[in-house]
N, C-alpha and C positions, 0 to 999 in steps of 0.2 A: 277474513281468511288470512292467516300466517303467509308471510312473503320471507323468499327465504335469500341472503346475500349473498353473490356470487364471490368465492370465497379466491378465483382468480385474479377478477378487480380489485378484492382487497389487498391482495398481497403486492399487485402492483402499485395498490395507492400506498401501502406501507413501505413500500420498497422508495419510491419517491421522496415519499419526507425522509428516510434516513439518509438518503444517499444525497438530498439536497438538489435533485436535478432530476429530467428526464433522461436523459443524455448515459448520465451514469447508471442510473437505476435499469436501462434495458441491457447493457451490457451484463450488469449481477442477472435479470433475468432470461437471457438469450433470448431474448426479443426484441423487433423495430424499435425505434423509437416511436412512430405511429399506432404500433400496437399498443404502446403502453399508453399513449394518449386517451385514444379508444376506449380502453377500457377503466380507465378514471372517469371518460365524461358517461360510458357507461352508468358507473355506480354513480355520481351523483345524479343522473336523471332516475335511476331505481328510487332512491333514496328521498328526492325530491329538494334537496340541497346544495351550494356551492362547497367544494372541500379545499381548490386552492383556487388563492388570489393570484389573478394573473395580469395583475395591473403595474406590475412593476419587473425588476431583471431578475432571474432565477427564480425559486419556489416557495412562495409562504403558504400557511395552513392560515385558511379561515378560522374563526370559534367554531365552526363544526367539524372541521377537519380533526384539530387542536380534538375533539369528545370522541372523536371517532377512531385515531389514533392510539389512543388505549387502548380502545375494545378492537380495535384489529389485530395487536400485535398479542392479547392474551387470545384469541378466536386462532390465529395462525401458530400460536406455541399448540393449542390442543390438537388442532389438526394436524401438525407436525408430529406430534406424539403418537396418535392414532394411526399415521399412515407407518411410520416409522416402525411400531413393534409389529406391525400387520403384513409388513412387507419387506424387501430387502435382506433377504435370508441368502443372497448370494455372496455378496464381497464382506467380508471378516479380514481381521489380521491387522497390520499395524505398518505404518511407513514413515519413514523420515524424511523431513523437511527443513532445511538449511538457507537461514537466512540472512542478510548482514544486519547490525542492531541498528545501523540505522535508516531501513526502509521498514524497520518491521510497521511502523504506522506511518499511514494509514490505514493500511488494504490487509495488510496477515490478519490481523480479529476477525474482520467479518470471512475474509477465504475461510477460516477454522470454521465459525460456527454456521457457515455456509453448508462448510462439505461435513457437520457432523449432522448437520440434518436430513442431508441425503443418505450419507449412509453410518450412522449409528454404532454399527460393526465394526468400523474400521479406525483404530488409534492411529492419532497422528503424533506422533515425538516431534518438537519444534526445537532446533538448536540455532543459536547462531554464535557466528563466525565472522571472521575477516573472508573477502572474496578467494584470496590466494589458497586460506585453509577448509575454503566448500568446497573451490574444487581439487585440491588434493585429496580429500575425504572422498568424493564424490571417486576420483579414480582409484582408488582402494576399494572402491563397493559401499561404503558405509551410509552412504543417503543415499536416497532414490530422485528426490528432487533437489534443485537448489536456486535460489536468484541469486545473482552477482551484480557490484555493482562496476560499472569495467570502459574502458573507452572505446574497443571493437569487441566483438564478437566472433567466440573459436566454434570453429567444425562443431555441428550437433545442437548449437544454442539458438535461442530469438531472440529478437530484440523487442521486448513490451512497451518499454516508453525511453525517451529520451530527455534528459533535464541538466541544466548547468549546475554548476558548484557555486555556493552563494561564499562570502565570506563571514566570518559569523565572530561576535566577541558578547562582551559586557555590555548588558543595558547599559546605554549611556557610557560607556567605555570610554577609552582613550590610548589603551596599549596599540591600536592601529596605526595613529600618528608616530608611534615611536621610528627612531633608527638607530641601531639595524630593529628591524619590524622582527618583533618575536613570537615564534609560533607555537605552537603546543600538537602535537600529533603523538598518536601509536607508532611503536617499532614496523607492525605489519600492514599499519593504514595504505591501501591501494592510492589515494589521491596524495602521497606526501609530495612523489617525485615531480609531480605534475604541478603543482605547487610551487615548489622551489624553482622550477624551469620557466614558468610564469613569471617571478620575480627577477631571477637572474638577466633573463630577456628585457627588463625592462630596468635593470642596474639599479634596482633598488636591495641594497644590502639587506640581508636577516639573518637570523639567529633560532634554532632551535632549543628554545627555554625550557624548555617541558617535553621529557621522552617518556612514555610509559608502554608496560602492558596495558594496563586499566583504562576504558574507558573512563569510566568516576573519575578516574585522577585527569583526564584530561580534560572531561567538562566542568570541572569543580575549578581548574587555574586558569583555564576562560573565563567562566561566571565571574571570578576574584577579578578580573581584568591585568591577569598577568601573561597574557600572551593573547592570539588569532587562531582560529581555526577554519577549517572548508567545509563544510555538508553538504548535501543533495539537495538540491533545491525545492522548498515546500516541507522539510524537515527538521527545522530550526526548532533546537530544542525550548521549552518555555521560560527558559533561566535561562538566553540567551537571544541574541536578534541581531539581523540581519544586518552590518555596516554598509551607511550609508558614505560612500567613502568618495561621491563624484568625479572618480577617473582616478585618483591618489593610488589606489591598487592595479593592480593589472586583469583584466578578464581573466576569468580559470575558463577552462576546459568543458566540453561537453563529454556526461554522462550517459552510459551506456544501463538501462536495468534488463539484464537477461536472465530467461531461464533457460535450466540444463534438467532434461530428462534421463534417468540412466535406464538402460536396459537390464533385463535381467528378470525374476520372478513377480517382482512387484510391478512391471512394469503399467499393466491394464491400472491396476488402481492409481499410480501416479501420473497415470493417463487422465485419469478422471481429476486429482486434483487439479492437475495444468488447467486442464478446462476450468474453473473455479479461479483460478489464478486470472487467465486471459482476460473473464468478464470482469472481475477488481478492476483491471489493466485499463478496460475498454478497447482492450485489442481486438482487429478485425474478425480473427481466428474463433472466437469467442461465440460469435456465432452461428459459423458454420454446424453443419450436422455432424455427430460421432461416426 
């Protein structure tokens, strides 16, 4: 007799290998962590199989996992399809979403293709932006949502995570040793000033070698090893890594990632992304009920 798979186990056992954790993967699915436990060892007792090895830190996929893994994520695209044109005839329309370039990974792909499976209907326009220029956009009307990446947090905003400034140069670099220590940053960059107040505190002379608009241009005189720059920590670009500088630099600053909801017409729907936002986050909010 046909035995049919419970199509919620699977998406929580899919959810888990992408998201590389339990931990993470119940916040994308606004459930315990317990719950999602459950319902993995559920399916693998349906199934009569082990899926993850749990013999070591974080998550691997057995060889069954690893066969099972295809056939769930194409099982969960039909389903997703199915439920989708069968349902959700209520929210349509289109909302804006302002982001800085450099938090958009890890977490903006899957919030997008998160929230266009919910709801189908609804376009989402993705810009981003300097923090300074979300939220003046934002106080003109023109987004609906935005992240910032910022040191405190204004009237209206949350704080989702919290992360330091890494210092960042040339594989295998050498412009960090220099002095005056030369930096590279945007005209609009939020961490410039914080930066140089770090340094100056610490009477280590520098020099601004590189002013652009352009991102490109300021990662490309990095990568060359012609100057230092700051990112958010867990962001280091791939053409680029982390100095290991053992105290030679000075600590930067802690980073603030907050979002800004706007009010106004769109508001229920950017209601709903925020929610979509939070569980990326693993913020606690995330799983509270609507």
């Amino acid at each position: 007799m046909p035995r049919n798979i419970d199509m919620t186990a699977l998406r929580s056992f899919v959810t888990v290998a992408e998201c590389g954790g339990v931990t993470r993967a119940a916040g994308q699915l606004h459930l315990t962590q317990s719950a999602v436990s459950m319902q993995i060892k559920r399916l693998e007792e349906a199934l009569g199989q082990s899926l993850l090895d749990r013999s070591g830190r974080g998550v691997a996929l057995t060889a069954h996992g690893e066969q099972l893994l295809g056939y769930g994520r194409r099982m969960l695209r039909l389903n997703d399809e199915v439920w989708s044109r069968m349902t959700h005839h209520t929210y349509e329309g289109e909302i804006v979403f302002g982001v800085p370039h450099d938090i958009v990974y890890p977490h903006v792909p899957m919030i997008l293709q998160r929230f266009a499976v919910d709801f189908p209907r609804v376009k989402v326009q993705l810009i981003s932006s300097y923090t300074r220029g979300l939220k003046a956009q934002m106080a003109r009307g023109e987004v609906d949502i935005i992240l910032t990446t910022e040191a405190e947090v204004d009237a209206g905003g949350e704080t989702l995570a919290n992360h330091t400034l890494d210092w960042v140069g040339a594989p295998n670099g050498q412009a960090w040793k220099q002095r005056p220590l030369r930096l590279a940053f945007e005209y609009a960059c939020i961490f410039r000033a914080g930066v140089q107040s770090a340094l100056d505190r610490e009477d280590i002379p520098w020099e601004m070698a590189v002013e652009s608009d352009s991102t490109r241009t300021v990662e490309a005189s990095v990568s060359a090893d012609l100057a230092i720059h700051a990112v958010v920590s867990g962001s280091t670009p791939p053409y680029m890594e982390t100095i290991r500088h053992a105290g030679s630099l000075p600590q930067l600053p802690q980073i603030n990632i907050n979002m800004y909801v706007a009010p106004g017409a769109n508001a229920d729907l950017a209601a709903k992304l925020a929610r979509s936002v939070r569980a990326a986050y693993g913020a606690p909010a995330a799983l509270a009920a609507e």
